[in-house]
C-alpha positions in Angstrom: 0.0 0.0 0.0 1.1 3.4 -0.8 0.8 6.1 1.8 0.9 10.0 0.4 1.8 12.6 2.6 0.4 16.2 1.8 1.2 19.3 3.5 -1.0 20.9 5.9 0.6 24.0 5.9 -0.2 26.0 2.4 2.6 25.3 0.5 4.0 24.6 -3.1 5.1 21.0 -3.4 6.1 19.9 -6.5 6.6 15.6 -6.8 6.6 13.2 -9.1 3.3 11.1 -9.3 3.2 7.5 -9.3 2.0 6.1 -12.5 -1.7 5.8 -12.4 -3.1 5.7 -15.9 -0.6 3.6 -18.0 1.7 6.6 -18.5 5.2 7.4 -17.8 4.9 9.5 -14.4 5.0 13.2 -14.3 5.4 16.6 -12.5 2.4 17.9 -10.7 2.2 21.3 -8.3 -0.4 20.8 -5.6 -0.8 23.8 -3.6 -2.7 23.0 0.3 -5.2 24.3 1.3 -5.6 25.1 5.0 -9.9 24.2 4.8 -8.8 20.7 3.9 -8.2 17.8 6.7 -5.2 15.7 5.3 -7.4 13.1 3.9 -9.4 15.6 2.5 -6.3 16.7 0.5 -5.2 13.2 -0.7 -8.4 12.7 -2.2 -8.4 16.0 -3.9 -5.0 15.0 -4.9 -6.1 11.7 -6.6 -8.9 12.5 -7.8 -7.9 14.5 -9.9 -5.5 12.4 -11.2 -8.7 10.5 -12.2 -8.5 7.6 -10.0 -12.2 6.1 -9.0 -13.6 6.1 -5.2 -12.1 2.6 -5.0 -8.9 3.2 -6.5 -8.5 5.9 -3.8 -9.6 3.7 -1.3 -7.5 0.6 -2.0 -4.5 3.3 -2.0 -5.9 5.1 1.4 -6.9 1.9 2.9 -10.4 3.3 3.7 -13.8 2.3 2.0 -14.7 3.6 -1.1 -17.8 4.7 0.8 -15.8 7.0 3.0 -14.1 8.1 -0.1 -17.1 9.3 -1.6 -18.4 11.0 1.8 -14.8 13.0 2.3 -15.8 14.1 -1.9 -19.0 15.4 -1.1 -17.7 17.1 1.4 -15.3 18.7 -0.5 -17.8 19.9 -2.7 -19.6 21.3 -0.5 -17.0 23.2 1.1 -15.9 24.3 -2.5 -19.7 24.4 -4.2 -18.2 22.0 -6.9 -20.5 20.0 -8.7 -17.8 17.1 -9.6 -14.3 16.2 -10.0 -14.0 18.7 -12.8 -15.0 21.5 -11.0 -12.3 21.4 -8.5 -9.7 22.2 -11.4 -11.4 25.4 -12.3 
């Protein structure tokens, strides 16, 4: 199992990703943001890389369930409507 550590502090980190999606792995910038619990922030973080509920899950070792919970609270927080929202 993977374990991803994320700031809480807001802060620039810049990391490779782990291949997710058949592709050779990349740079990302994920800036923190203080509103965000740290589990809050890893599933921000992978979702966005387009990982499911229970991708993130196995890779969190929580239920997919709880997975989609933390999301809708994140959108709430945010007002996002999806995934796709949160990038804008």
């Amino acid at each position: 199992m993977h374990r991803h550590h994320l700031p809480c502090a807001p802060v620039q980190v810049r990391s490779t990703l782990e291949c997710v999606d058949g592709e050779a792995p990349r740079s990302a910038t994920f800036e923190a943001d203080t509103r965000f619990t740290e589990k809050e922030r890893k599933i921000i973080f992978f979702a966005l890389q387009g990982l499911t509920a229970k991708d993130i899950g196995r890779r969190m070792d929580i239920s997919y369930r709880t997975v989609e919970k933390r999301r809708q609270v994140i959108f709430d927080k945010t007002g996002a409507h999806s995934t796709r929202d949160l990038t804008m």
